[in-house]
N, C-alpha and C positions, 0 to 999 in steps of 0.2 A: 343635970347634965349626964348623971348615968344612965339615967332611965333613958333619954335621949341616945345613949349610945348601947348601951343593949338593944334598942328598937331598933335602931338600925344593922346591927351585926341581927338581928331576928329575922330584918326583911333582907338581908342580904347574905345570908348561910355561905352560899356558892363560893363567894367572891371569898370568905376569912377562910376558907378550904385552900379556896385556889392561892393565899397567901400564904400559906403555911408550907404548901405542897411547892411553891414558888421560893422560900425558904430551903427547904429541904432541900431540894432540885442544887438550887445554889452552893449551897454547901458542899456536897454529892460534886456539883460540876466542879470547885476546887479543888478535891480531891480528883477527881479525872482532872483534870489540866495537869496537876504535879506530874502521873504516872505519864498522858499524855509525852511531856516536855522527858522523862529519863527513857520514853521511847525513843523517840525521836533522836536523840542525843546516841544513843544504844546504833541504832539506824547509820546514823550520820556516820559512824566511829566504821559500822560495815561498809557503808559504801565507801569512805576512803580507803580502805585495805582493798576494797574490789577495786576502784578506781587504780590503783598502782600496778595491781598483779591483768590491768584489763589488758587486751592484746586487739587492736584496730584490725578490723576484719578487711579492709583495704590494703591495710600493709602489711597483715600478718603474709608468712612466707609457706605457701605451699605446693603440692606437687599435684596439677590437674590429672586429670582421667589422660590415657595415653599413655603418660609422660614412665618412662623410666628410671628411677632416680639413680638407679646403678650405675645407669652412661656416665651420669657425670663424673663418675670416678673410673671408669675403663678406658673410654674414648676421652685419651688426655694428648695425642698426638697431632693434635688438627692445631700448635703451635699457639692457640688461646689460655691465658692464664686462669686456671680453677678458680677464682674468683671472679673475675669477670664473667664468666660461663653463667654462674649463680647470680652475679650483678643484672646482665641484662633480661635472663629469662624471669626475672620477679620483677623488673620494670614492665616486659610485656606480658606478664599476667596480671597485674595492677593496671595496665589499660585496657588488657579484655574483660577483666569484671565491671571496671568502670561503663564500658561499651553497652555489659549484657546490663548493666541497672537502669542506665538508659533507655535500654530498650522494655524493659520491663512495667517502668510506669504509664500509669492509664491517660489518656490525653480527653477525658470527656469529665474533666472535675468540675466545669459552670453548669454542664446540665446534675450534675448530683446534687450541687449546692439551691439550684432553682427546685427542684424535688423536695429537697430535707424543708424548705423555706412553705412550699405549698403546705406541706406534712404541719407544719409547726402552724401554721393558719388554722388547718381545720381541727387539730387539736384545743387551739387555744379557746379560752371557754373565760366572756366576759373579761379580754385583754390579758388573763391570766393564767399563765401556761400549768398544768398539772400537774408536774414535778412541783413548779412553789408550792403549791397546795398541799399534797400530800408532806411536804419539810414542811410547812406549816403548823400542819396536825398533830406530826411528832416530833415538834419541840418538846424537849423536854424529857423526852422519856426515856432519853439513857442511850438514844441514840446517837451519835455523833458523826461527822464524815469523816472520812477517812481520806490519809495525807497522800498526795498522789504522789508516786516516787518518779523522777525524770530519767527520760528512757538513754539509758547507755549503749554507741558503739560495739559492737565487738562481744569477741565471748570473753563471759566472767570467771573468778573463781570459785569452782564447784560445779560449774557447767561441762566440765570435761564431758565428752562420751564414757563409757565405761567399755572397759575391754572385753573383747570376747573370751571365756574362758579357751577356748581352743588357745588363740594367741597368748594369752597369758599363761598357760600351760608351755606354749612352744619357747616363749623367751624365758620361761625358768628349766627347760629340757637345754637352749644353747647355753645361759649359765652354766652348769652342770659340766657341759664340753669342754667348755673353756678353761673351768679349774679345771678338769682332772685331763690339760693338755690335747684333746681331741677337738682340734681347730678345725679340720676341715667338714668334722661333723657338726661342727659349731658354724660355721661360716654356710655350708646348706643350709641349714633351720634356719639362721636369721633372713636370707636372701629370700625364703617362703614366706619370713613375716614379713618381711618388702614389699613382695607382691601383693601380700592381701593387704596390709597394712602401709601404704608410702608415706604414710606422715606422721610416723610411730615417730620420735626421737631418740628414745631406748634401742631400739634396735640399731640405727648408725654407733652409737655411743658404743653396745658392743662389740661391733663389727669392726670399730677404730682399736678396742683394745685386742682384739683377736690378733689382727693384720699387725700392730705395734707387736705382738708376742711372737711373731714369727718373722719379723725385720724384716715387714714388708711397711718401710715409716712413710713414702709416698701413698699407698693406700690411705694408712691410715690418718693421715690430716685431711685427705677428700672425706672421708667420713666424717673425720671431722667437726670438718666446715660446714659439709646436712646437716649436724647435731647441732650447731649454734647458729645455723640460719630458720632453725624448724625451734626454736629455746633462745630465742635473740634476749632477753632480757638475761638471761647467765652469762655474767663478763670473762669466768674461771676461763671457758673455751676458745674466746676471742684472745685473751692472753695466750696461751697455749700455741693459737695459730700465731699469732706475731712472733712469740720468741721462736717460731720454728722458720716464719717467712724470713727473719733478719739473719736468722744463720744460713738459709737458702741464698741470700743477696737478693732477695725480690720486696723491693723497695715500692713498688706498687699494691701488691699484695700486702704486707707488713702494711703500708698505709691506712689500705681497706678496714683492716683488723683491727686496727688501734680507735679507728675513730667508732668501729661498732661495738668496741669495749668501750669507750668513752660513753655513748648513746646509753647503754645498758650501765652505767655507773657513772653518773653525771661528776660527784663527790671526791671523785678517787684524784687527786694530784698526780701522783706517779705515772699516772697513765694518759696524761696532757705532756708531762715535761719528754715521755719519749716520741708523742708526736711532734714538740717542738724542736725533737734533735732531729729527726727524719724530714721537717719543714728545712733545716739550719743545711743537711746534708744534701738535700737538692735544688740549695740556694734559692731558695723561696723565703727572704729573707722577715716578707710582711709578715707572714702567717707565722713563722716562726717569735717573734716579734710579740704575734698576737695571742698563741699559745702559752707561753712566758707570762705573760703580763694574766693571763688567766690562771695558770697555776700560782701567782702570787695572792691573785685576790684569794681562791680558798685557802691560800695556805700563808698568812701575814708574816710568819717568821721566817720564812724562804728569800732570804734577802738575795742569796745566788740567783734565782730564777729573775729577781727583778732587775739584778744589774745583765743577764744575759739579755732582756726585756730591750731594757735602753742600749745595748751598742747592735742587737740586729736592726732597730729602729733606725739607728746611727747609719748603719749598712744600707737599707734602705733608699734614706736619702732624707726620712725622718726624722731630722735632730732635733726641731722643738718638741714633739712631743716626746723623745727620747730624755728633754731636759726636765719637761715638766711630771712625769715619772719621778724621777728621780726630788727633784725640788717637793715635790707632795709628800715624798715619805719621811724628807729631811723635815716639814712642817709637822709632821705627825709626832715626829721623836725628836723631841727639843733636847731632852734630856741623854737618852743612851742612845749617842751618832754612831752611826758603822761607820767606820774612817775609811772603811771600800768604796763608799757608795763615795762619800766626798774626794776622792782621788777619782773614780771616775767622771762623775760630775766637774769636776774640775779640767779633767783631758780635755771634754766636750766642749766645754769653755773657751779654752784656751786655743783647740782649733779654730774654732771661730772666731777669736780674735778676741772675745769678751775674758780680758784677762782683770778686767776690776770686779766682775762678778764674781770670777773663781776666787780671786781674792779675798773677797768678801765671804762666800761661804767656808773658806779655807781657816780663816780667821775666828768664823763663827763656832764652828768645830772644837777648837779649844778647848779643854777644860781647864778651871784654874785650878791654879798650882801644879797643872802638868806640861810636861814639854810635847809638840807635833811629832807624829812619825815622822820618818827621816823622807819617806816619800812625799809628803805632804810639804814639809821643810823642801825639797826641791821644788817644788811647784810653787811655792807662793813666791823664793826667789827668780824661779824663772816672771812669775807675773810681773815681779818688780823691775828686773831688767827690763820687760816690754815698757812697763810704764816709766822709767824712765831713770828709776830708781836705783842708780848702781850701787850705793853703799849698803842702803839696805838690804838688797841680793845679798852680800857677800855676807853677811850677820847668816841670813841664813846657811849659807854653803859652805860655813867655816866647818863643819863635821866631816867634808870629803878630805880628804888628805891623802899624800901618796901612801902612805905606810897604810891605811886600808882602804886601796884603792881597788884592791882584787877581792873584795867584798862588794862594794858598789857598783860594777861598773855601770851596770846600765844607767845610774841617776845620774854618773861626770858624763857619760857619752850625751844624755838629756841636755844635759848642764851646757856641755861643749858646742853642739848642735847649734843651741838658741843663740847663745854668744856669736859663732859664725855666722848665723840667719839675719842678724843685725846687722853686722860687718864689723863686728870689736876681735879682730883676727887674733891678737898677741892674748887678749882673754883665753880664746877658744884653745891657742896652741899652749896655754897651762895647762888646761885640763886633759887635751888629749896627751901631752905627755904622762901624765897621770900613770894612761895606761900603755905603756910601750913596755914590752915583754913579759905583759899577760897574755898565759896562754890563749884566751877566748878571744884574742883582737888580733889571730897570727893569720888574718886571712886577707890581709892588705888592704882593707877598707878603712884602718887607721892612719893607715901611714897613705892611702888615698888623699884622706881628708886633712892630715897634716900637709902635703906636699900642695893641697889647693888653696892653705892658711900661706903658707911661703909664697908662693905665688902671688898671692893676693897684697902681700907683703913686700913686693919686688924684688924677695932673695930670690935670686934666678938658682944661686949653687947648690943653697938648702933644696930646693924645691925639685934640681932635677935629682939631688941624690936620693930626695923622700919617692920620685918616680920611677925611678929604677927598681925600687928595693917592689913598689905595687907590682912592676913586669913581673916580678921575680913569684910569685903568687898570681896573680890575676892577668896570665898571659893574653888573655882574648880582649882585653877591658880596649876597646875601641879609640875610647873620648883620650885614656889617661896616654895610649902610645901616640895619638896625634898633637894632645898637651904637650907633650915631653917632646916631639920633634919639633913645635914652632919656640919651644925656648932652646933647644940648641940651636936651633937656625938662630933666634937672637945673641947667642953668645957665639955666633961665626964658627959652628960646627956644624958647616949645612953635610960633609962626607960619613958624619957620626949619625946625623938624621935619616940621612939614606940609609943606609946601612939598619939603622930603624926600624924604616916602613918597609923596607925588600923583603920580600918572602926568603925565609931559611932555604938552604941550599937542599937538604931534602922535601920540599914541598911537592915537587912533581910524584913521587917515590908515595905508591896507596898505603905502604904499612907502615910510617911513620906515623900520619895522620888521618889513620881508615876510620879509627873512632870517636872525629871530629866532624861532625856535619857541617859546623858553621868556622872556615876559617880566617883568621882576624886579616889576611891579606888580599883576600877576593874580597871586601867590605869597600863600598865606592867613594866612602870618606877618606881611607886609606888612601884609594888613586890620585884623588882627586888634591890630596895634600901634597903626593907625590908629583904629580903635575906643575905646581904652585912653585915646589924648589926646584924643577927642572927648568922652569920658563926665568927662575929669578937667576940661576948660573948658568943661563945660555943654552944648556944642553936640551938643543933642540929635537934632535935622532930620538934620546929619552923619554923628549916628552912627548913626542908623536907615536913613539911606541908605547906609552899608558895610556894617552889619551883618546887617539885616534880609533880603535875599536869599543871604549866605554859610550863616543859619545855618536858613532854610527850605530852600535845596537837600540841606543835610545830614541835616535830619529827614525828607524827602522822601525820601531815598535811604538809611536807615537805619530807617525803617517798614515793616514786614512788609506788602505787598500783598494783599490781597482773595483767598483762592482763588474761582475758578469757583464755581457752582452745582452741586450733587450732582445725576448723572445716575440715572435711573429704570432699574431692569433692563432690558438689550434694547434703550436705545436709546445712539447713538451720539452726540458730539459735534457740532455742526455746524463744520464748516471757513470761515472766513471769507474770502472773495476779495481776493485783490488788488486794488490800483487797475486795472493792467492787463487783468484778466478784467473788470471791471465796464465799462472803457470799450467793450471788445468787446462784449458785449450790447448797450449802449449802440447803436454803429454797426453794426451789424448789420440792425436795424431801416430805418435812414435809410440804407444803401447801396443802391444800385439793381443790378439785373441786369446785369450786361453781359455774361454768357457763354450768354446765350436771346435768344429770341424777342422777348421782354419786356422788352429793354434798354430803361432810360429810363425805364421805373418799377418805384415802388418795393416790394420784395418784399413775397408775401404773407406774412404770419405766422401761426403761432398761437396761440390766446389764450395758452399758458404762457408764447410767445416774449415775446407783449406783458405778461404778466404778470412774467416776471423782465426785462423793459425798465425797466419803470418802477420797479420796485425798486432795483434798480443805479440809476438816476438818480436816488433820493431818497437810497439810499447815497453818492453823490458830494458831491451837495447837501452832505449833512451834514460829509462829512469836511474840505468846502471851510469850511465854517462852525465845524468845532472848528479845524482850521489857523489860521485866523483870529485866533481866540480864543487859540490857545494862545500867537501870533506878540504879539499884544496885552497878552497876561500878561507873555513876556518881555520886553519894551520896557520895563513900567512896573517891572518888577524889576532893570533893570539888566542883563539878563544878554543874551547876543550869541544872536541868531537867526543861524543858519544852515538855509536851507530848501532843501532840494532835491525831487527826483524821484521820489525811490525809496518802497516800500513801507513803510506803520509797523510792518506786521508783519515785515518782515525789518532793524528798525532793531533795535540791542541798547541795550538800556536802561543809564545809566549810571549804575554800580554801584562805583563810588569818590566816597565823603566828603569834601568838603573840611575838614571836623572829624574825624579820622579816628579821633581817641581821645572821640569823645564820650559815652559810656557810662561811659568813667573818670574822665577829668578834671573834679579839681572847678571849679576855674577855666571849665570850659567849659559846667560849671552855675549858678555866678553868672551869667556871660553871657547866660544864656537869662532868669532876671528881672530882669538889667538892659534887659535890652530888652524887655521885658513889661512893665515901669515907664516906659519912655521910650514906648511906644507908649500909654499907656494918658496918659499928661502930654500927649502930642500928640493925644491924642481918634480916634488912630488905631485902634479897640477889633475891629475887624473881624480887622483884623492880629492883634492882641494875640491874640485868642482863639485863631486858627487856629495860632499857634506854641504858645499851650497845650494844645490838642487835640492835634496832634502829639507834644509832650512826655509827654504824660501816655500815649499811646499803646500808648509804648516802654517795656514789661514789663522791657527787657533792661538801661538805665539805672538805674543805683544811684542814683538820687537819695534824700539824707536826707528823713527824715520832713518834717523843718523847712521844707526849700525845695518839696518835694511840696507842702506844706500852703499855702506862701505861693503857688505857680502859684496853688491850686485859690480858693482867697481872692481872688486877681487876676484870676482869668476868672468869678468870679461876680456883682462889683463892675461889671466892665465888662460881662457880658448882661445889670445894669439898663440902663444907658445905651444899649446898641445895637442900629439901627433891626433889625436881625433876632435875635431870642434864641434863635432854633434854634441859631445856634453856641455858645451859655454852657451848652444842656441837660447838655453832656458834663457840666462843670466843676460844679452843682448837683448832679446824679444823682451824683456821686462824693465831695461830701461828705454827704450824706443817706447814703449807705451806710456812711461812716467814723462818724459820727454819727447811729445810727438813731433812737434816741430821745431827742432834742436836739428841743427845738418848735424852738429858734431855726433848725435847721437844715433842717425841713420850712418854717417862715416864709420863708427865704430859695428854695426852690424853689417854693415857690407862687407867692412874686413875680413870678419869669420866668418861670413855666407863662401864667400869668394873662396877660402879654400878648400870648401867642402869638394869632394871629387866626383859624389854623384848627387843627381838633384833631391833636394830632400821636400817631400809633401808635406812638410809642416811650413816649410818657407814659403811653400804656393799659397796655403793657404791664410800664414799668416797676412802676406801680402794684397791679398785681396782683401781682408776684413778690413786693414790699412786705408787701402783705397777706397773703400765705400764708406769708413766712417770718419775720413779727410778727404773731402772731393779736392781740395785744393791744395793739397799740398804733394810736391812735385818730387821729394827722396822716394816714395815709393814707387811713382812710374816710372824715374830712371832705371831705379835699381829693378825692377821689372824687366824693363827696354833691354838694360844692359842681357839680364839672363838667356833673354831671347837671341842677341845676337852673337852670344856663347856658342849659343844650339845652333846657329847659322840659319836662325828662323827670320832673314831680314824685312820682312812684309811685315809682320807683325812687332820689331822692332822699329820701323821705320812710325807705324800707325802710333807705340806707344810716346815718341821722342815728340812724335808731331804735337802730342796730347801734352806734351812739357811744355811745347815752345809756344802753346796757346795761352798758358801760366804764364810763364817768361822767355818773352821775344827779343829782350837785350842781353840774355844770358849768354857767354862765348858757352858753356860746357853745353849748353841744349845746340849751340847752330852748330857745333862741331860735332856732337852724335848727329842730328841728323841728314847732315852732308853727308857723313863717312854711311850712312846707313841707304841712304838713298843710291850711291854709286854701285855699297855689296850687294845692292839690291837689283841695279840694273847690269851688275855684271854675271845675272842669273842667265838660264837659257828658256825660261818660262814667259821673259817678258818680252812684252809686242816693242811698250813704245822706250828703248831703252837708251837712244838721244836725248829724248827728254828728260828724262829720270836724272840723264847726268848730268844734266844741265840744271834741274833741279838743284842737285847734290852741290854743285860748282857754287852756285849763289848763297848757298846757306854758309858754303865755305869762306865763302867774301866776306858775308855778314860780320864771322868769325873774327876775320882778319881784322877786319873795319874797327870790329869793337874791341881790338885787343893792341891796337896800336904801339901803345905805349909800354906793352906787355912784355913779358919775356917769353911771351907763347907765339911762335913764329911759325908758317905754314912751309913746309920744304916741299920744294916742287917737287925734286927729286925722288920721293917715294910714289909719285905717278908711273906706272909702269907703262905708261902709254906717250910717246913727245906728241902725237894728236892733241891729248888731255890738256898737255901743257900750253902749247899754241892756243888757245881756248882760254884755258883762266888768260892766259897772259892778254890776249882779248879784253876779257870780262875787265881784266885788272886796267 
């Protein structure tokens, strides 16, 4: 077997070479792999440190060709904030490079790839490309490939440019300046390294401290802000400009700063919590919220930041995740509870109504063998009052006591609250006696809340003296002066309740109450109380004097305005002039020369000049005459003229209600025919009508049928009585349409037509639409008929009577108008055949008779002014 294996290691030399040397190699290659791997490793440990200090050549921030970076700091008067300035010009120079990279790549990469593909064919030699070949050959030999490193973004560290010694000579020449106080030859030299150099960093940096050395501190944060927008990873500068933006009050800027220190220092807490208060202070309640709950996570012991965490959440709108915050860090610390967190967690709770939860965590909290804080101890008894649990409560609350009750009070005012919110009144009014003559409770919201506990209580005496004592503090308090008037109205002291709500006898008087803007007797709850006891003891003058101008301004200001007149194609609107323009034509006329010849009199004009002179002065006239009038309306209405200067057309018209729910409220619709009763008792029917008209107006008012019906009943009652019935037309014309064929209800408009003195074009027309959309009904062609023979127009009275009596032929009032109309008709001097006519007239007048027999309507010969006429009927008869 040896000789066998000598033979063959004889004929085989090569091969136990190539093993040995395959050995060897191997060996060799271990040893290079180790060194290999503490390369690599060596490698690795560089590129992370480059990787941190690398700077994205996309976002790095710098100053193009052109650009001078100086402006940014000189030209600061164009009302743009220094940092936006820097914001936006590095957004559009981040889309111009983006633009130029674009345009830089090549668009013919399929034909290189079809090339290199050709290329690698005719290389290849027997399917085997000659790169394998040659790695083939030397395997082995100590060659190895080498690790290809992955190409990085941006410039690295140690890739800096290096400075030119010129520059680097000039920035240690302004050093130099600067210590030994030679600023403004320090402030040249670096402005030189500006120019050659704009994206030096060193140079703002001294140019910030120069400008700072000579209290120039606005310069010097523009510098600044170059220095840490050209060095954005150094947080020192971003700090520096925040604390300077937050003492400027630029809250915008300060934002900027904070989050580009944050960018640049991920790690830093302190510099999250003052962005969370800049979120918290511009009520951006999420973000603040969410800053918070960040500064907790790097920082676990920050238990502040987390409870701020959950009540902006809370603010928000938030709460469960505000709860679950809070619930996750109580699961984390079984052991050492903050009893903050559990008293806030418990508020949260308890607003929500979940008062067995808070219980429960409240409960958990405990340590044994120690007792709850005293806050905590209020809270679980409040939970157990909710639940239902009153003994219990009180186990808890037995610690508050009067004797240190000016230690506690917020927990009994807690305490008191809850008990009230229930309704266990005599509980509540324990504890708020508690605190009665602590100083902290002297501001009448104690004795508020006692005086609402008596009440509630049905002690009327307790409760108005606990009211009084709140006037006596909290003079404006609206609800508590109206509370206290309707319980002396219930104890029959309606002269004390007046006396009440009436405005003080100095209220007109400006320097009593100049620095009060809002005063508690102009408030329309106040009136409208006042109104309530004036209508319950009669005193009706009273109540039309509070009432009567609150509830015309609110009709007034709740009725749709008139549009404009419709313009004709092609023409435009006219523009009305101001006061101002009109005074100027005005004197324009009446000023004389002074810059001619002709000074000293007065200019010529021409007729259009004189023609819109005298216009504008008849316009003044007028305005001065409705002013007048309108200052005269409000005096006799009660309500406060204030006149001044300015244009009506750039006055805005006022468009809040002192009735603001008048469309809904029913209450606020009895109102309106109690005062439509009291005006119409007081003979005041002018009044009356015009709040009916207005009322009835308002399409947009649900008024029931019932009280609609009763307005429209009550303004047509009072246009009999009053001297102008133009205002009751509304109120007639709108029951004649709810009731079109009612006589009673044409009887009742023909009343007030009838005393109108001249003819009114609403009547014409209402009458016609009458008659076209009741062909047959016969009140509107009378009362038509009748008008006409008012006017002495008998032709056309006669045609409308005929048109009756074709309706009704056995009617005596139709044969009796057109007898009598037929006669005035032929005792005209127009007509031919006027025998006939009267003879017409005579038979209608039979008709009459005929069908009236038994009537108490009797024909007297005797108003014939004719015994012809009469021999004739007596004929007929």
């Amino acid at each position: 077997m040896e000789e066998i294996n000598q033979k063959e290691e004889e004929d085989h030399p090569r091969a136990v070479e190539d093993s040995d040397n395959a050995n060897e190699d191997t060996q060799y290659g271990v040893e290079e792999t180790g060194e290999e791997e503490e390369d690599a490793s060596e490698n690795e440990e560089e590129e992370e440190e480059e990787e941190n200090d690398t700077v994205d050549e996309d976002d790095q921030f710098i100053f193009g060709a052109g650009v001078n970076p100086l402006d940014f700091v000189r030209n600061n008067d164009s009302g743009v904030n220094l940092y936006q300035k820097f914001k936006d010009y590095h957004q559009k120079s981040i889309e111009y490079r983006a633009l130029d990279n674009r345009k830089r790549k090549l668009p013919l990469q399929p034909h290189r790839e079809e090339t290199s593909s050709k290329k690698a064919g005719e290389d290849d030699i027997f399917g085997v490309n000659p790169a394998e070949v040659e790695e083939f050959i030397n395997f082995g030999e100590g060659k190895r490939p080498r690790k290809k490193r992955s190409k990085k973004r941006g410039r690295q560290k140690g890739s800096k440019k290096k400075l030119d010694e010129k520059i680097s000579q000039m920035l240690g020449d302004a050093h130099v300046h600067y210590a030994n106080g030679r600023h403004k030859m320090a402030i040249s030299v670096l402005h030189e390294v500006v120019r050659l150099e704009p994206n030096l960093p060193d140079s703002y940096h001294t140019l910030g401290l120069v400008h700072g050395a000579i209290g120039d501190h606005e310069n010097e944060m523009g510098f600044y802000m170059i220095t840490a927008h050209l060095t954005p990873k150094d947080p020192t500068l971003w700090k520096t400009l925040y604390v300077w933006s937050i003492g400027q009050d630029d809250i915008g800027q300060a934002s900027y700063c904070i989050s580009k220190a944050i960018k640049a220092d991920p790690q830093d807490s302190s510099l999250r919590s003052h962005q969370a208060m800049l979120y918290a202070e511009s009520q951006n309640y999420q973000k603040a919220a969410e800053a918070y709950e960040q500064v907790y996570q790097l920082c676990r012991e920050n238990v502040d930041a987390l409870k701020a965490a959950a009540k902006y959440y809370q603010k928000c709108g938030q709460v469960e995740r505000s709860i679950c915050i809070l619930e996750d860090y109580l699961k984390n610390k079984p052991d050492g509870v903050n009893a903050s967190v559990v008293d806030l967690l418990g508020a949260i709770l308890m607003e929500i109504k979940a008062h067995d939860r808070a219980l429960q965590y409240i409960e958990q909290s405990q340590v044994v063998g120690k007792e709850l804080p005293l806050n905590l101890k209020v809270k679980a008894g409040i939970c157990h009052v909710h639940l239902g649990n009153l003994e219990m409560a009180q186990v808890f609350f037995n610690d508050l006591k009067p004797e240190n009750a000016s230690k506690h009070v917020e927990s009994i005012t807690e305490v008191a609250d809850s008990f009230m919110g229930l309704g266990h009144y005599n509980s509540a009014l324990n504890y708020f006696k508690m605190l009665e003559g602590n100083s902290k409770n002297e501001d009448g919201l104690l004795y508020l809340k006692i005086a609402r506990c008596y009440q509630a209580l049905g002690e009327r005496k307790q409760a108005i003296i606990s009211f009084y004592i709140v006037l006596e503090t909290l003079q404006d308090d609206v609800e508590a002066r109206i509370t206290l008037a309707s319980l002396l109205v219930e104890e029959g002291k309606e002269n004390e309740a007046i006396s009440l709500l009436s405005p003080p006898k100095d209220s007109d008087s400006g320097e009593a109450h100049s620095e009060k803007p809002n005063r508690w007797w102009i408030d329309v709850r106040i009136k409208l109380k006042l109104c309530n006891i004036f209508q319950i003891r009669g005193m009706l003058t009273d109540f039309v004097d509070v009432c009567f101008p609150l509830v015309r301004e609110s009709l007034n200001v709740a009725t749709p305005k008139r549009k404009g007149k419709l313009l004709l194609p092609g023409k435009s609107k006219k523009k009305r002039l101001s006061t101002s323009d009109l005074l100027k034509r005005v004197e324009k006329l009446a000023a004389p020369e002074t810059d001619s010849v002709f000074r000293g009199f007065k200019a010529v004009a021409t007729s259009s000049d004189r023609l819109k002179a005298s216009r504008a002065k008849k316009a003044l006239e007028e305005k001065a005459i409705e002013k007048e009038k309108r200052k005269a309306e409000a005096a006799a209405s009660g309500i406060d003229w204030r006149s001044d200067d300015s244009d009506d057309e750039l006055q805005k018209p006022n468009t809040e209600s002192p009735l603001c729910n008048l469309h809904k409220d029913e209450g606020y619709h009895q109102l309106l025919i109690d005062l439509c009763n009291a005006l119409a008792s007081l003979q005041m029917y002018r009044e009356a009508l015009e709040i009916i008209n207005l009322s009835l107006k308002l399409a947009h008012i649900s008024l029931s049928a019932e009280k609609n019906e009763k307005l429209r009943s009550l303004g047509v009652q009072m246009a009999y009585s009053t001297p102008d019935p133009k205002q009751g037309f509304d109120c007639v014309k709108g029951i004649v349409k709810q009731h079109a064929q009612s006589v009673a209800a044409w009887n009742c408009y023909y009343k007030v037509i009838s005393r109108l003195e001249n003819r009114d074009t609403r009547h014409d027309k209402f009458l016609r639409d009458m008659q076209e959309k009741y062909v047959d009904s016969v009140p509107p062609i009378l009362i038509s008929a009748h008008q006409f023979t008012l006017c002495s127009h008998h032709q056309d009275a006669a045609r409308k009577y005929l048109e009756a009596y074709k309706l009704l032929p056995k009617n005596p009032l139709v044969n009796l108008c057109v007898g009598t109309a037929l006669i005035n008709l032929a005792l005209g001097f127009r007509l031919q055949n006027k025998h006939q006519c009267v003879v017409q007239g005579l038979a209608f007048l039979y008709n009459n008779l005929e069908i009236c027999k038994n009537s108490q309507v009797c024909f007297q010969f005797h108003e014939f002014p004719c015994a012809r006429l009469r021999r004739k009927c007596s004929l007929l008869k």
